[in-house]
N, C-alpha and C positions, 0 to 999 in steps of 0.2 A: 440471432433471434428468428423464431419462424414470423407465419404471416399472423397470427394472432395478436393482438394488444399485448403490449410488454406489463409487467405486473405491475410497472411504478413507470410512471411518464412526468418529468418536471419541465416544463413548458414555459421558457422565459424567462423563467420568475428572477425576482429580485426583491433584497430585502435592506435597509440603510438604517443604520442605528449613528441618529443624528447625523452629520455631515460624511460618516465612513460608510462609505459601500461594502457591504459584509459580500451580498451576494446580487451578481450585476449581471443578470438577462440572461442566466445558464437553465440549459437542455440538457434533459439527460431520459436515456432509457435505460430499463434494468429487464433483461427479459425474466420469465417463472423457468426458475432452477438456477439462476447466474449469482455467480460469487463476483461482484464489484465493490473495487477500491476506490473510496476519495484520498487521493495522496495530497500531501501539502506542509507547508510550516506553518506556524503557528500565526492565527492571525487572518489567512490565506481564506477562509469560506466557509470548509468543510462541515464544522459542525453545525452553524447553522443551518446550511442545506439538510444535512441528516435531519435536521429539528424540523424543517417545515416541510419534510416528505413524512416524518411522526407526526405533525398536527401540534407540536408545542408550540412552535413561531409560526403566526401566520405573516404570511407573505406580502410585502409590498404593492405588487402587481406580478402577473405570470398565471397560471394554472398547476393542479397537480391533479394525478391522475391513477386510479389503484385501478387493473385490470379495464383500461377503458371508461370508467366511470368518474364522473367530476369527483375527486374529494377536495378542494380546495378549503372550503369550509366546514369540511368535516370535524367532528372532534375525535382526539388521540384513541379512544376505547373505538370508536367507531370504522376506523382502519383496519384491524384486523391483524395488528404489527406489533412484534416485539420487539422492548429495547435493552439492551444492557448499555448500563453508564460506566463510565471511567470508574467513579468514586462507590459502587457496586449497588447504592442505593438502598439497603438491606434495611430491616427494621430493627434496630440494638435486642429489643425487649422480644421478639418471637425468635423462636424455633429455626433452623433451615426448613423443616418441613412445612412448616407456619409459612415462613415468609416464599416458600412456592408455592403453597397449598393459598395466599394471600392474591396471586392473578386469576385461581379459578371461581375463587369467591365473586370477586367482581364478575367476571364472564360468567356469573347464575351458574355454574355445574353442584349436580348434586354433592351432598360429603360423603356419602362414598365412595362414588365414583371418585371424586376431588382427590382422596387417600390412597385410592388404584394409581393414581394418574402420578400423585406425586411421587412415589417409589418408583414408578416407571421409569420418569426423567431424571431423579436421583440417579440410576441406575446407566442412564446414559452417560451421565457425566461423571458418574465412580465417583460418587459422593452418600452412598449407600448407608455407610456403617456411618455419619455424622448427622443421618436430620435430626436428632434429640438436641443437638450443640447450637451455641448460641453464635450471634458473630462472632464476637469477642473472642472465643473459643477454636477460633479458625484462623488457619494463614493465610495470608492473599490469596495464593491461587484456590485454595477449597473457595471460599468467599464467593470470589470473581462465578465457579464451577456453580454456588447457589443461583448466584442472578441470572447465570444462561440458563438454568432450569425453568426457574422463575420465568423469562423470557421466552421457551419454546414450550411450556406447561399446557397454554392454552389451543397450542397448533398453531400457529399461527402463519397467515397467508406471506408473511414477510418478514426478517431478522433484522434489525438495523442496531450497529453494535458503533460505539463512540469512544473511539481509542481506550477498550477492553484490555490492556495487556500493558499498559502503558506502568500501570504500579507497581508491575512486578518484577523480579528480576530476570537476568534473561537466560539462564536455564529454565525455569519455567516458562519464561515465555513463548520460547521457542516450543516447548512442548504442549503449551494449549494451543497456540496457534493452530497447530497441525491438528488438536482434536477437533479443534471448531471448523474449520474446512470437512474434517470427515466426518464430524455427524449434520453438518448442514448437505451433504452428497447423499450420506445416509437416509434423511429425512425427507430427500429434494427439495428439498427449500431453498428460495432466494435471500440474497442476503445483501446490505450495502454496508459494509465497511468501513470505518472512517481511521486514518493512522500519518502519521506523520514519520514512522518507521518504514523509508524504502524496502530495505531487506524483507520485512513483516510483508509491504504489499504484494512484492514479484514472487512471494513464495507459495502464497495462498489464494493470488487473486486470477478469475477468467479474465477480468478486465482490471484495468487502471487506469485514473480520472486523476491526471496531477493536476489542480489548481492554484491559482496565482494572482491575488489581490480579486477576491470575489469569482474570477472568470476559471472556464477550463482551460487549458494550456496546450493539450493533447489528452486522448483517450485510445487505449492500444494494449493489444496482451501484451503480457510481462514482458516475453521475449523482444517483441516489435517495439515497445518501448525505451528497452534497453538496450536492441541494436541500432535501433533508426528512430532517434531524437528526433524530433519535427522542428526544435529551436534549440540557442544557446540556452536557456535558462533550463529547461528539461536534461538537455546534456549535461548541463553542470549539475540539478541537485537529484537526479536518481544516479548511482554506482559514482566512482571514480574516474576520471577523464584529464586526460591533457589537451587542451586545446590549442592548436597551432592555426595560423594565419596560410590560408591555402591558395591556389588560381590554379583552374582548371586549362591545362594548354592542349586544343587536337585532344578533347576527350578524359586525359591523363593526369588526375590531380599533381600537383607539384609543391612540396612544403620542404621546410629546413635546409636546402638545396637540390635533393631530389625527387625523382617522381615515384610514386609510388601505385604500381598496376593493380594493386589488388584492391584496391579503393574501387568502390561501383562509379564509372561514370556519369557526370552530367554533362549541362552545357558547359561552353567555358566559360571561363568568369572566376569573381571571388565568391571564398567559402568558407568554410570553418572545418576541419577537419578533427573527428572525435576523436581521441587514440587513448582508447582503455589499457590500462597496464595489460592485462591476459594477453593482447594483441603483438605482446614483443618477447624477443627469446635472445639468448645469450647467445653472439656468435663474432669468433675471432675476425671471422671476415666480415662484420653488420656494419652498414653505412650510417649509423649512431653512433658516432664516436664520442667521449666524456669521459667526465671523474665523477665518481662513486660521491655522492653530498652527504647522504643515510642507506643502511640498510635495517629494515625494521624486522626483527624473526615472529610470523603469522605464522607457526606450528608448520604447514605443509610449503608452505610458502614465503617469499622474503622479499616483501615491499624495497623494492630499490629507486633512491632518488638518484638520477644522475644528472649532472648540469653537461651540455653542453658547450663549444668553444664561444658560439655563438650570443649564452650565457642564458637559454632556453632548460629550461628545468622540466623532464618529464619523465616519468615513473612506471616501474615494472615489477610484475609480477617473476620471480622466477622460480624455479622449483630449489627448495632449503635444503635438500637432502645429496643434491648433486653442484650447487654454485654457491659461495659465501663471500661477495667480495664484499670489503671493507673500506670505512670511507677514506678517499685518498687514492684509490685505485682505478686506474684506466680500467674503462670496461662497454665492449662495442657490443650493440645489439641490431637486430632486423626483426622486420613488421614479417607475424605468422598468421596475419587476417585480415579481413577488410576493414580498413576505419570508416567510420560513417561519417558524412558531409551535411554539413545543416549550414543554412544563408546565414553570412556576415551580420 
């Protein structure tokens, strides 16, 4: 973010629905133009922080902040933000074109103008040849495609979208994802995203905010999140991971009985050592020795469980097209990348 005021500043805040801490003393900045993720399970924060950066829940104590300016106790029309909900929020009895042409009414735009506008945003979201149709009359993803209209109709200085993609299935969802990244690029708009789909977050997000019992846990681009965990709890619920019991000796991690150099060094000491399947290859001479437990067929690829002697279970990705071992089969491997190391 430059030196300007980020678009959305959440300052502290916290919010407790009777004795459970929803949301407990998290900061967050969102710079103008940033695609930011709230990752998390279910339970974890997320949505309520999206609701008290909208103005629906107001906040315990903390501050919020739209370009620098208090909105804490602003009301929702008064932010400047739009939202799409899960459940698409549509109105049964209007129109698509009704129920986007429904946020300009409120924002006072003329109906004219209102009618330009809506065919515009139709038009964005390939939803064109439907605004006569009712909801009812639409499949999820058209539906979902009304409410981000509805949503970006008014211009709005911010997105804030509340696990959007979550009802759909996942050929479509993979495919609006990807629209919704590129007309918010399109548009330059900032956005905060909320999803409990890791894959959904690392593919579309500048940033990601994984959350965990109210708090953030780490916040970090895709990549740095998914090479270099900050804890075991991040390690374990973004991607796939074996976790092995580590001590760093003279620099040089040491797990399963070997050392293993391509680990970035720290101090010495104990660690955690992350070992993502990608990170291992088939090789007669690899210092992972085992028996094959499963082999799962993922199209390009073949999830392999192997136990070692040791009775350490840890899994690989290998290429399906050139290895197929089968369970019961001896099968050695070696590390082709650096595992990342997070505290015990």
């Amino acid at each position: 973010m430059s030196g300007a005021a980020p678009r959305l500043r959440l300052e502290a805040v916290r919010k407790a629905f009777g004795s459970a801490r929803a949301v407990d003393g998290v900061s967050l900045a969102v710079g103008a133009g940033e695609f930011v993720t709230l990752l998390g399970a279910s339970g974890c924060g997320k949505t309520t922080l999206l609701r008290i950066a909208a103005g629906f829940t107001a906040p315990d104590g903390g501050r919020v902040a739209i370009d620098g300016a208090d909105a804490t106790a602003a009301a929702p029309a008064a932010r400047g933000m739009g939202f799409v909900f899960q459940s698409y929020a549509l109105f049964p009895t209007k129109t698509a074109a009704e129920n986007i042409g429904f946020a300009l009414r409120v924002a006072g735009r003329p109906r004219a103008e209102s009618a330009a506008r809506v065919r515009e945003v139709a038009a964005m979201v390939a939803i064109l040849p439907l605004l006569d149709r009712y909801p009812h009359e639409l499949s999820g993803g058209q539906q979902q495609r009304v409410a981000l209209a509805r949503a970006i109709a008014p211009a709005p200085r911010m997105l804030l979208l509340d696990e959007p993609l979550a009802a759909l299935d996942a050929r479509i969802r993979h495919r609006l994802r990807d629209e919704i990244r590129a007309l918010t690029d399109r548009l330059g708009m900032t956005a905060l995203y909320v999803t409990h789909d890791q894959e959904e977050a690392l593919a579309i997000s500048d940033r990601v905010v994984v959350m965990r019992d109210g708090r953030i846990e780490q916040e970090a681009a895709p990549a740095d999140l998914y090479l270099r965990p900050a804890s075991r709890f991040v390690a374990e619920f973004v991607g796939q991971a074996t976790l092995l019991e580590a001590e760093i000796v003279q620099g040089v991690p040491q797990a399963l009985g070997i050392a293993w150099p391509l680990a970035a060094a720290r101090a010495d000491g104990p660690c955690l050592m992350v070992l993502r399947p990608e990170e291992l290859a088939a090789d007669p001479d690899g210092p992972l020795r085992g028996i094959v437990e499963s082999a799962r067929f993922l199209g390009a690829m073949l999830r392999v469980g192997l136990v070692l002697p040791c009775g350490t279970r840890i899994a690989a990705d290998l290429p399906a097209r050139h290895l197929r071992p089968a369970p019961g089969e001896a099968l050695a491997l070696r590390p082709i990348a650096a595992p990342a190391l997070v505290p015990r």
